[in-house]
PQR file of N, CA, C, O and H, with PARSE charges and radii, in Angstrom:
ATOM      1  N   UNK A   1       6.752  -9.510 -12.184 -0.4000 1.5000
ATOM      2  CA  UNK A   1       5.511  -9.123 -11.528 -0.0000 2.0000
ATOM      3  C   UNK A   1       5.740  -9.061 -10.015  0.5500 1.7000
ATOM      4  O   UNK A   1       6.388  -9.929  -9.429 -0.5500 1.4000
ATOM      5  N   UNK A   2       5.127  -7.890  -9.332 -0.4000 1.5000
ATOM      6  CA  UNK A   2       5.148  -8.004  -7.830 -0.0000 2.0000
ATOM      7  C   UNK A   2       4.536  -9.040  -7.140  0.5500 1.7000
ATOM      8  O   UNK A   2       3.764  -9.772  -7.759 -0.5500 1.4000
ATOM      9  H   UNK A   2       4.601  -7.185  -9.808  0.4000 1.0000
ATOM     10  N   UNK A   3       4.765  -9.238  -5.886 -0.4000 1.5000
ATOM     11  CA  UNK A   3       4.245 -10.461  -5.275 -0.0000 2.0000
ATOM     12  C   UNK A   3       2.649  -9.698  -4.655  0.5500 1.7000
ATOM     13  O   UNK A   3       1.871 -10.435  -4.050 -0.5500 1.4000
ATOM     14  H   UNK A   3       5.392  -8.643  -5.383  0.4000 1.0000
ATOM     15  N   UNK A   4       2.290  -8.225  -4.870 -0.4000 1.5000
ATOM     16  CA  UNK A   4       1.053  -7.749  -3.853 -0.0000 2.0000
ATOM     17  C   UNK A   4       0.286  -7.550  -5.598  0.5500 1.7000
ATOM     18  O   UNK A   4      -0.945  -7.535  -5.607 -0.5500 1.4000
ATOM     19  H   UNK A   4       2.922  -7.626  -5.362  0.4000 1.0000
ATOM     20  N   UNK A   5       1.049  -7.401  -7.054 -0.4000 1.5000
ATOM     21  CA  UNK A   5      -0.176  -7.493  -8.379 -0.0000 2.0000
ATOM     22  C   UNK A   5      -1.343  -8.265  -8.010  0.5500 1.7000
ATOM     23  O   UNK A   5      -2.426  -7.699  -7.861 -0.5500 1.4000
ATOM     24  H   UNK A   5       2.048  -7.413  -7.047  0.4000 1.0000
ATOM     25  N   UNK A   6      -1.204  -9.574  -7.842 -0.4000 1.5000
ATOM     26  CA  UNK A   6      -1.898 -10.713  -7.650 -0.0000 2.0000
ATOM     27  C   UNK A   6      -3.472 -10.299  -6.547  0.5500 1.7000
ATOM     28  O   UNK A   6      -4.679 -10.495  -6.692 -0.5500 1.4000
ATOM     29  H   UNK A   6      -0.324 -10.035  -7.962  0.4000 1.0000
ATOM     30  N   UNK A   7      -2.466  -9.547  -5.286 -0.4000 1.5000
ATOM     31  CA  UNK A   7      -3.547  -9.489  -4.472 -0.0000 2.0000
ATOM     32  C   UNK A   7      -4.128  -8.427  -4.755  0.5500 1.7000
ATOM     33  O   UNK A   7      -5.333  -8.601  -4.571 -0.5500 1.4000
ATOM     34  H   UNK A   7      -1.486  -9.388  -5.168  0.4000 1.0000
ATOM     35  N   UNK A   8      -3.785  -6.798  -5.319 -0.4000 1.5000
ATOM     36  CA  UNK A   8      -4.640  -6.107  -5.685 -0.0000 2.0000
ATOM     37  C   UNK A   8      -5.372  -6.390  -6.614  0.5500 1.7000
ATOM     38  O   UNK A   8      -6.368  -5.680  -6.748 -0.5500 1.4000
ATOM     39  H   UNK A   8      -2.806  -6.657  -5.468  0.4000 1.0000
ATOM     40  N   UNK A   9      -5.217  -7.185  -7.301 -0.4000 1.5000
ATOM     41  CA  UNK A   9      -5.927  -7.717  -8.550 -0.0000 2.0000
ATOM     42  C   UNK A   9      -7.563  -8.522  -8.020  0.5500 1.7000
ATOM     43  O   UNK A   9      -8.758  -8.280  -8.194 -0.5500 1.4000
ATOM     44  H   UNK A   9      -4.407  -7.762  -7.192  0.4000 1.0000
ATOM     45  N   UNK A  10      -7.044  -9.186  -7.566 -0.4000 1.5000
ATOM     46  CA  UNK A  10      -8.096  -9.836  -6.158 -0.0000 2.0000
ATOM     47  C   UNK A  10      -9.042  -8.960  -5.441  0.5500 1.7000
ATOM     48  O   UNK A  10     -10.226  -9.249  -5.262 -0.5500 1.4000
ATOM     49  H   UNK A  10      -6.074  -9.383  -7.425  0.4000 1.0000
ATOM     50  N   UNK A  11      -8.462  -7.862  -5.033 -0.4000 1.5000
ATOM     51  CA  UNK A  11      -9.221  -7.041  -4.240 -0.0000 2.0000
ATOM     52  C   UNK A  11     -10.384  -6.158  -5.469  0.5500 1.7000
ATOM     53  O   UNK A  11     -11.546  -5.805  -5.271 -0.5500 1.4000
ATOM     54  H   UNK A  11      -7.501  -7.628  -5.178  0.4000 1.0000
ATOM     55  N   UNK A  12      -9.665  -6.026  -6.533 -0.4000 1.5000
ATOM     56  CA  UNK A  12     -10.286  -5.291  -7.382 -0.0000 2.0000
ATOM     57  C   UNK A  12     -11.610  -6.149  -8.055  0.5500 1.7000
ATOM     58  O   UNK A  12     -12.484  -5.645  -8.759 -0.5500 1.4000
ATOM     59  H   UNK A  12      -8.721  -6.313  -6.695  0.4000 1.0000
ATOM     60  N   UNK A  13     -11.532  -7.309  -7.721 -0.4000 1.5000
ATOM     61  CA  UNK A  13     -12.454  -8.602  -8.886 -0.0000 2.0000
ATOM     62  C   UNK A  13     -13.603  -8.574  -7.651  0.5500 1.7000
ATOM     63  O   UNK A  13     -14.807  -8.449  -7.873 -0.5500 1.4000
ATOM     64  H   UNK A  13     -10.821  -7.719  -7.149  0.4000 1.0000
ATOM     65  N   UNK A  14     -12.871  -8.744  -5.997 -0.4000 1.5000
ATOM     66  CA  UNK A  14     -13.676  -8.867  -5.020 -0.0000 2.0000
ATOM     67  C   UNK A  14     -14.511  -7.415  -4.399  0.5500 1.7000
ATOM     68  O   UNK A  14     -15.315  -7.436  -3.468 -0.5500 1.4000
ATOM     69  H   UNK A  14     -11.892  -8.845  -5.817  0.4000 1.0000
ATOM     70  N   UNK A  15     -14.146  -6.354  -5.067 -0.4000 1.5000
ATOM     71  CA  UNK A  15     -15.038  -5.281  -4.531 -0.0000 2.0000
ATOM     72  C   UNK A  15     -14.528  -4.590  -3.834  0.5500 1.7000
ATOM     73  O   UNK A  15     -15.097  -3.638  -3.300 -0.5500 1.4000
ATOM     74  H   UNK A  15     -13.493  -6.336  -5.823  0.4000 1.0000
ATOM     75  N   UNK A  16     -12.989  -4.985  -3.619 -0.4000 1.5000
ATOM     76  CA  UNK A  16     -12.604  -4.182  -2.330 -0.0000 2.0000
ATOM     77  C   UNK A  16     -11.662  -2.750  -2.931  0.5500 1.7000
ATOM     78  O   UNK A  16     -11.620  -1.722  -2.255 -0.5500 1.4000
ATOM     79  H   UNK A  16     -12.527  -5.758  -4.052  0.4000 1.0000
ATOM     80  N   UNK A  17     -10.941  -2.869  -4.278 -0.4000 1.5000
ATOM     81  CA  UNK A  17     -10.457  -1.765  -4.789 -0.0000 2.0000
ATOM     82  C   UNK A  17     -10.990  -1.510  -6.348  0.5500 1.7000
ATOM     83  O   UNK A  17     -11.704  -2.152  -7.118 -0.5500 1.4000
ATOM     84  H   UNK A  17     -10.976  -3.704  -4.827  0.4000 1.0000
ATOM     85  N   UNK A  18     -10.292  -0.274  -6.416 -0.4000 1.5000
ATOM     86  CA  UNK A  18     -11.599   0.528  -8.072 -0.0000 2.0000
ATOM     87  C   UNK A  18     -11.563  -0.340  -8.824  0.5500 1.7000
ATOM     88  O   UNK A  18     -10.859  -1.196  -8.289 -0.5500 1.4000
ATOM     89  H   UNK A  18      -9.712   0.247  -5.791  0.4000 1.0000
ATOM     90  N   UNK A  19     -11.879  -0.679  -9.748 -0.4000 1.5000
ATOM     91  CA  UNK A  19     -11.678  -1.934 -10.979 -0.0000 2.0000
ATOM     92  C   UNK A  19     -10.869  -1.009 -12.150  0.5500 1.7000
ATOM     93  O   UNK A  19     -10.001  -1.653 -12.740 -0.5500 1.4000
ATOM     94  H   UNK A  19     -12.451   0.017 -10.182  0.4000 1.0000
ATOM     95  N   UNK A  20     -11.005   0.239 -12.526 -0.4000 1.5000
ATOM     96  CA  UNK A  20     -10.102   0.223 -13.006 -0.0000 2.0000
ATOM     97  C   UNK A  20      -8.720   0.852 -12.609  0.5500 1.7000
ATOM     98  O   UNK A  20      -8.153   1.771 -13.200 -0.5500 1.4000
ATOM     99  H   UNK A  20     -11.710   0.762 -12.047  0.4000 1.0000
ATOM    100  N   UNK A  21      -8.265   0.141 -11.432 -0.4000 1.5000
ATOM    101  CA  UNK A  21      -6.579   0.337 -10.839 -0.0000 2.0000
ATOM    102  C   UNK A  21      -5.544  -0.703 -11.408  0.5500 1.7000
ATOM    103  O   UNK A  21      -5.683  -1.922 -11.305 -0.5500 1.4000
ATOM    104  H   UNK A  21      -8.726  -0.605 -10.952  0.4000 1.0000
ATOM    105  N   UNK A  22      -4.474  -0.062 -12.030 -0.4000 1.5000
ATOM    106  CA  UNK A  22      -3.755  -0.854 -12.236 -0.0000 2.0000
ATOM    107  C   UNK A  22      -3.177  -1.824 -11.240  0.5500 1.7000
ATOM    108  O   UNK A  22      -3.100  -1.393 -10.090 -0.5500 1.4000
ATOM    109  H   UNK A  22      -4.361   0.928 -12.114  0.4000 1.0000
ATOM    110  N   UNK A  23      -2.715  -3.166 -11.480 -0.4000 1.5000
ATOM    111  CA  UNK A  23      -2.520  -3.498  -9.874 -0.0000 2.0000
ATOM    112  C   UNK A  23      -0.962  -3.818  -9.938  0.5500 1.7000
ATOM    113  O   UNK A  23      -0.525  -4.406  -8.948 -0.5500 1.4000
ATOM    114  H   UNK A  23      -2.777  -3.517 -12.415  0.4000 1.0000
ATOM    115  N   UNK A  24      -0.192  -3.564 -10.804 -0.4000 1.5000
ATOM    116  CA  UNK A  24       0.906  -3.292 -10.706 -0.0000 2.0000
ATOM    117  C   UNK A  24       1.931  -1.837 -10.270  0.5500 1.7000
ATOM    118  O   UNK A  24       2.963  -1.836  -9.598 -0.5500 1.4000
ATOM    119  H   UNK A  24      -0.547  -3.087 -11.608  0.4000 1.0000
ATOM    120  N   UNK A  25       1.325  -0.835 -10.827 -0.4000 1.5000
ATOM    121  CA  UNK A  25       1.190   0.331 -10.119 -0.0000 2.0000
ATOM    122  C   UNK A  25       0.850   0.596  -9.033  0.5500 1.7000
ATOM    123  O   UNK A  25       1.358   1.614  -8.561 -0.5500 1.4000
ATOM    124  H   UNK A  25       0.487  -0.836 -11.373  0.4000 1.0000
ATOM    125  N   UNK A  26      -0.122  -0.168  -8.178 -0.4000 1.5000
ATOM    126  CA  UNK A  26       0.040   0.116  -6.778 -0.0000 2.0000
ATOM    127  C   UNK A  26       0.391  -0.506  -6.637  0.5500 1.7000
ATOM    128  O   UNK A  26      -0.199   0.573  -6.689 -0.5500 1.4000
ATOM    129  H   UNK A  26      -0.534  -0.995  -8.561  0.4000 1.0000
ATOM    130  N   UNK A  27       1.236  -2.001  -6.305 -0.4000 1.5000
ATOM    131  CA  UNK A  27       1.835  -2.064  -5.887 -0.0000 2.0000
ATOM    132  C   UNK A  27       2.945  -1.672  -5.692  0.5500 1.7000
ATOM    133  O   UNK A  27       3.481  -2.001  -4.634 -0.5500 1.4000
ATOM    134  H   UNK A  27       1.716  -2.877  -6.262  0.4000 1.0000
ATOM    135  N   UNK A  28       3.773  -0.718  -6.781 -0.4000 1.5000
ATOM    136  CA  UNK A  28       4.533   0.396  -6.341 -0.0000 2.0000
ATOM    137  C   UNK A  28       4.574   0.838  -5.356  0.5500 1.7000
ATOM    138  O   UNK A  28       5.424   0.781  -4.468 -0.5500 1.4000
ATOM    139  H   UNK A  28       3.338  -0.451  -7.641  0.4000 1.0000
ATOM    140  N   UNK A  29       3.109   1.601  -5.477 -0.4000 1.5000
ATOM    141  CA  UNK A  29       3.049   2.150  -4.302 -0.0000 2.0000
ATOM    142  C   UNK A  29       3.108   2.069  -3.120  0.5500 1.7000
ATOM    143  O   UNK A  29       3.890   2.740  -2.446 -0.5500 1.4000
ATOM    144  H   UNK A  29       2.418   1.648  -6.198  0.4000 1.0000
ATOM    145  N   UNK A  30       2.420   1.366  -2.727 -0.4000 1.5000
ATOM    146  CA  UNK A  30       2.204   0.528  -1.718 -0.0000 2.0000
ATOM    147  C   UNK A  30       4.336   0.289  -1.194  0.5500 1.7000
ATOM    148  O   UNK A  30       4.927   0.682  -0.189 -0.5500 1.4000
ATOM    149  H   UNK A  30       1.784   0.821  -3.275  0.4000 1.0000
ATOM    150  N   UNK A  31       4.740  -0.315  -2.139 -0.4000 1.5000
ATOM    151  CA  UNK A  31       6.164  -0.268  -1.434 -0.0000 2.0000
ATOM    152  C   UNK A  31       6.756   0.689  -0.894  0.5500 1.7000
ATOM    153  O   UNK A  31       7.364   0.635   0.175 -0.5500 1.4000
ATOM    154  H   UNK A  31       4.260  -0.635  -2.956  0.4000 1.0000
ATOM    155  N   UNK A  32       6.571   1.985  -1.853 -0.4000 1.5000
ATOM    156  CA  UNK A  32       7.511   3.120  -1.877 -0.0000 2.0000
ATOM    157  C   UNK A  32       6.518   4.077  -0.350  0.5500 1.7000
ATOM    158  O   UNK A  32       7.200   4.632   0.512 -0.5500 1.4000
ATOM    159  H   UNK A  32       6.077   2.029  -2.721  0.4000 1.0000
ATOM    160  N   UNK A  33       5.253   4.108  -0.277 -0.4000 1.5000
ATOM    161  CA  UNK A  33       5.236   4.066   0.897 -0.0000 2.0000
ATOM    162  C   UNK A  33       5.223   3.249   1.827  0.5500 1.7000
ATOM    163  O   UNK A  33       4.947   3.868   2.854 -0.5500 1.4000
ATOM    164  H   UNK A  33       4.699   3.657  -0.977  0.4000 1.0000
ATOM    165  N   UNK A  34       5.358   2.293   2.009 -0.4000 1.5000
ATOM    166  CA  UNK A  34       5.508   1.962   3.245 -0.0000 2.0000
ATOM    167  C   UNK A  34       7.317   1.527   3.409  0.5500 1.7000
ATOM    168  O   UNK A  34       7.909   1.033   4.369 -0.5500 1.4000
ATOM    169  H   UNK A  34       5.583   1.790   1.174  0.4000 1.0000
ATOM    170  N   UNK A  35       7.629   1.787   2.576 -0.4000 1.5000
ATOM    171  CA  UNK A  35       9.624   2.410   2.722 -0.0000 2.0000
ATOM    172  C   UNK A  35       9.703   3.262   3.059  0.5500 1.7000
ATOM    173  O   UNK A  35      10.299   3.314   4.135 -0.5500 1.4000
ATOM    174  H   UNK A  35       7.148   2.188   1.796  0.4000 1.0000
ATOM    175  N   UNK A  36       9.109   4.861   2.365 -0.4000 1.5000
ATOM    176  CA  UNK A  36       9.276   5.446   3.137 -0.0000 2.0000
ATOM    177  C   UNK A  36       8.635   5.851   4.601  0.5500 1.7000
ATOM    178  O   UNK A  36       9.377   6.595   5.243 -0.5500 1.4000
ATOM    179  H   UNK A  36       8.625   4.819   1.491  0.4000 1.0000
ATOM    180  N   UNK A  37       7.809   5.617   5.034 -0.4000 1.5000
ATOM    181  CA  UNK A  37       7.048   6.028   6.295 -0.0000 2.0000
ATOM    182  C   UNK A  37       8.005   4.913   7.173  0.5500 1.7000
ATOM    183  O   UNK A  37       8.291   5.474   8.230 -0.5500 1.4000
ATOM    184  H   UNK A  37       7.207   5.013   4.512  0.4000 1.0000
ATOM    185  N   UNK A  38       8.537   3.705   7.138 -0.4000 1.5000
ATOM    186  CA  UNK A  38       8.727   2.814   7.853 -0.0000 2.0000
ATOM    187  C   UNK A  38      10.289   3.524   7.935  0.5500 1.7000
ATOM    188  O   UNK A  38      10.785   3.695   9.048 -0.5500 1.4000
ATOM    189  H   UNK A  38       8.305   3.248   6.279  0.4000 1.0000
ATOM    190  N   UNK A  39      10.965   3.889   6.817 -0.4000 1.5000
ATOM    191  CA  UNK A  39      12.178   4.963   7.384 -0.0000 2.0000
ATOM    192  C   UNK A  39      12.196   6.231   8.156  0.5500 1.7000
ATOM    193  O   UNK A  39      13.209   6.671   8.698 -0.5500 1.4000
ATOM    194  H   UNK A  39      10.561   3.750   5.912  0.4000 1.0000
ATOM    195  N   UNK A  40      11.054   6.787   8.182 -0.4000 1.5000
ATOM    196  CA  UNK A  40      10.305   7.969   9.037 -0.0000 2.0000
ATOM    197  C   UNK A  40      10.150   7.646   9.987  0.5500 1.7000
ATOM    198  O   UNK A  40      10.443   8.558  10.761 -0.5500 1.4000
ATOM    199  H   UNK A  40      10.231   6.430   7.742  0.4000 1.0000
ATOM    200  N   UNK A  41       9.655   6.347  10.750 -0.4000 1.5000
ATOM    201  CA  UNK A  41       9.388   5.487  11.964 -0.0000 2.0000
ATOM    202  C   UNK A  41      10.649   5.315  12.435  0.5500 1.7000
ATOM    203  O   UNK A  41      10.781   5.336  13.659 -0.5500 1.4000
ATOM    204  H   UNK A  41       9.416   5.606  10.122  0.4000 1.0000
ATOM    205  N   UNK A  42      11.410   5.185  11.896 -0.4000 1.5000
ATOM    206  CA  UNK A  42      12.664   4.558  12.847 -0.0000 2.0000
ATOM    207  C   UNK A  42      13.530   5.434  13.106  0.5500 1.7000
ATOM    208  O   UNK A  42      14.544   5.196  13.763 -0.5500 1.4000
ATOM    209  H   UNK A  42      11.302   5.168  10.902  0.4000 1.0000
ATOM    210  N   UNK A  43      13.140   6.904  12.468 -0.4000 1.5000
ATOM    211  CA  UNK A  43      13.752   7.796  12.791 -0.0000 2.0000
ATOM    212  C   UNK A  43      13.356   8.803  14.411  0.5500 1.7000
ATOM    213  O   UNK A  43      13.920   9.425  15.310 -0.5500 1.4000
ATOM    214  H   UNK A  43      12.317   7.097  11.935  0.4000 1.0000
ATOM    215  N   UNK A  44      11.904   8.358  13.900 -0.4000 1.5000
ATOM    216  CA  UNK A  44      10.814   9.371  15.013 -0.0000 2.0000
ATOM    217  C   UNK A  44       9.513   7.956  15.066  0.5500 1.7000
ATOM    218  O   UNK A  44       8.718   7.687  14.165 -0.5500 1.4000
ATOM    219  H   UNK A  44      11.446   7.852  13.169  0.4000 1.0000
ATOM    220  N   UNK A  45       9.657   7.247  16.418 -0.4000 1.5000
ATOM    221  CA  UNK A  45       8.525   6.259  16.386 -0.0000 2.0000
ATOM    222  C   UNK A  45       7.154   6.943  17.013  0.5500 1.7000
ATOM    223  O   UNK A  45       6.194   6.207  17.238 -0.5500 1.4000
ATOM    224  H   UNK A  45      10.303   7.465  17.150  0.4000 1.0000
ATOM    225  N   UNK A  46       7.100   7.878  17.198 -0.4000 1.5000
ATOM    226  CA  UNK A  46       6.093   8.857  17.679 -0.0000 2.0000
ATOM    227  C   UNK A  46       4.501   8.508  16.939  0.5500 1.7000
ATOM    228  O   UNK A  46       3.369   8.698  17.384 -0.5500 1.4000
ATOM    229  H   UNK A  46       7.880   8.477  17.015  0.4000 1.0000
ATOM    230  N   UNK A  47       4.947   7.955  15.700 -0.4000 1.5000
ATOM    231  CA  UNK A  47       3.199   7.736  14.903 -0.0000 2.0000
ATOM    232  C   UNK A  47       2.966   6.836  14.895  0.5500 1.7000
ATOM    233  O   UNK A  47       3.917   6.062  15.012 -0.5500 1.4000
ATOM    234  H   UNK A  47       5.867   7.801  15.338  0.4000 1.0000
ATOM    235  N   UNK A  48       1.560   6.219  14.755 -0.4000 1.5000
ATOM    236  CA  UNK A  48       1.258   4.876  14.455 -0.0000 2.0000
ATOM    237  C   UNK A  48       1.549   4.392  13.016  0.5500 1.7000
ATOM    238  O   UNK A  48       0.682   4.641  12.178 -0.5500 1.4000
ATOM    239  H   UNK A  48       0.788   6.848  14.660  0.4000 1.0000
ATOM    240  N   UNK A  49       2.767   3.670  12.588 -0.4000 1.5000
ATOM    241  CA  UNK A  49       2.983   3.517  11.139 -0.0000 2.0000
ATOM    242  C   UNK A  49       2.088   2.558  10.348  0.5500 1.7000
ATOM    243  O   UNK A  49       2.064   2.543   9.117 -0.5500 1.4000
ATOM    244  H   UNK A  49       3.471   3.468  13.269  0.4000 1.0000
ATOM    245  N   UNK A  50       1.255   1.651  11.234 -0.4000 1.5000
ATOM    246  CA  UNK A  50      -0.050   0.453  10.770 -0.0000 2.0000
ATOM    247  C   UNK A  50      -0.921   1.883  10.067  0.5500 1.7000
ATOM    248  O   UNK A  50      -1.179   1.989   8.869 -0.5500 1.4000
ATOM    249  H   UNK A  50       1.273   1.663  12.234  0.4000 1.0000
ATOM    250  N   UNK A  51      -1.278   2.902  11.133 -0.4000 1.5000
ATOM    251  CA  UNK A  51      -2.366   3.958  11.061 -0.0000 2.0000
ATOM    252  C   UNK A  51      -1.605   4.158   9.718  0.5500 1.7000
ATOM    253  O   UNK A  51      -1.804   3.320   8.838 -0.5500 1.4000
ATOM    254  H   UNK A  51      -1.068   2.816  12.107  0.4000 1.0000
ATOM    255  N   UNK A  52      -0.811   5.120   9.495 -0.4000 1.5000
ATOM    256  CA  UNK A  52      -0.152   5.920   8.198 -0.0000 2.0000
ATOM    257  C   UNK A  52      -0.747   5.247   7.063  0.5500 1.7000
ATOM    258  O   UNK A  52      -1.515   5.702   6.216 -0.5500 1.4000
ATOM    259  H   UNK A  52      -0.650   5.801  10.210  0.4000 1.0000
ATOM    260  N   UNK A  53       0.068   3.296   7.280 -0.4000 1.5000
ATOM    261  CA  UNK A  53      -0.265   3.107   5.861 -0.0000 2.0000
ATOM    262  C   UNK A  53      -1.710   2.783   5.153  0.5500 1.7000
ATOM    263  O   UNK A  53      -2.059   2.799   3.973 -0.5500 1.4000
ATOM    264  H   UNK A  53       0.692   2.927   7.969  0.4000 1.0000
ATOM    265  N   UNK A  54      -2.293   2.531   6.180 -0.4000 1.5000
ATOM    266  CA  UNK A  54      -3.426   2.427   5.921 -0.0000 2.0000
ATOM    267  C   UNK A  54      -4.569   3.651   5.340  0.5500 1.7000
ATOM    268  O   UNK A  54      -5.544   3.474   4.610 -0.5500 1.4000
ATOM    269  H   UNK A  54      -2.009   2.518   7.139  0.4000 1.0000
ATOM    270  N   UNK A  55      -4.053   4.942   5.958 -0.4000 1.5000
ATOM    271  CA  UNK A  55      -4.624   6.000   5.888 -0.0000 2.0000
ATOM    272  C   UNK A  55      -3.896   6.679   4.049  0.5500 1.7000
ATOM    273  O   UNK A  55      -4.360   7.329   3.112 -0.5500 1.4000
ATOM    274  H   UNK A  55      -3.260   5.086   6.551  0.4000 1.0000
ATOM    275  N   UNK A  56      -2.771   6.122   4.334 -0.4000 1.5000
ATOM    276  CA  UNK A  56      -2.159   6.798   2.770 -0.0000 2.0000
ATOM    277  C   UNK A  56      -3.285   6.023   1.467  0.5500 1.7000
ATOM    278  O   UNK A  56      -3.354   6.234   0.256 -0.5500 1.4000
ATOM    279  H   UNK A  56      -2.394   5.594   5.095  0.4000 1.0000
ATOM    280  N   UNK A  57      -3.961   5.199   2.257 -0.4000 1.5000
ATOM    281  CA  UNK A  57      -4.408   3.872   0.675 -0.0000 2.0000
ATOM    282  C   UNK A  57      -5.710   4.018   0.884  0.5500 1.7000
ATOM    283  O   UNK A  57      -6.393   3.247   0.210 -0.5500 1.4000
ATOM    284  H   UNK A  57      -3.905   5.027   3.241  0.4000 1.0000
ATOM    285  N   UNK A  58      -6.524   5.027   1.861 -0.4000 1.5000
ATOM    286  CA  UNK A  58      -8.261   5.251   1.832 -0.0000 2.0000
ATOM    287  C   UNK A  58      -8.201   6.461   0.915  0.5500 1.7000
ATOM    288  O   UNK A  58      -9.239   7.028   0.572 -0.5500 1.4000
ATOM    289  H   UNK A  58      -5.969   5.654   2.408  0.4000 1.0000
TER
END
């Protein structure tokens, strides 16, 4: 199990994400972007990468 299941799971009980999201699946996600954007950053620091990931998950 990922170490962020737990907390999307949380967020989902507390109102803050859909209830029915898997919360192992995003946390996938959640890795694979912010791997890749954070390898995009260090290539070109030009963006706000806090902004990105946040904006990839509204």
């Amino acid at each position: 199990m990922s170490p962020f299941g737990p907390l999307i799971a949380g967020g989902s009980t507390g109102g803050l994400a859909l209830p029915d999201l898997e919360p192992e699946a995003v946390a996938r996600r959640f890795v694979a972007v912010w791997d890749g954007l954070q390898a995009l950053w260090l290539v070109d620091p030009s963006f706000d990468l806090g902004d990105e990931i946040l904006a990839s998950f509204r």
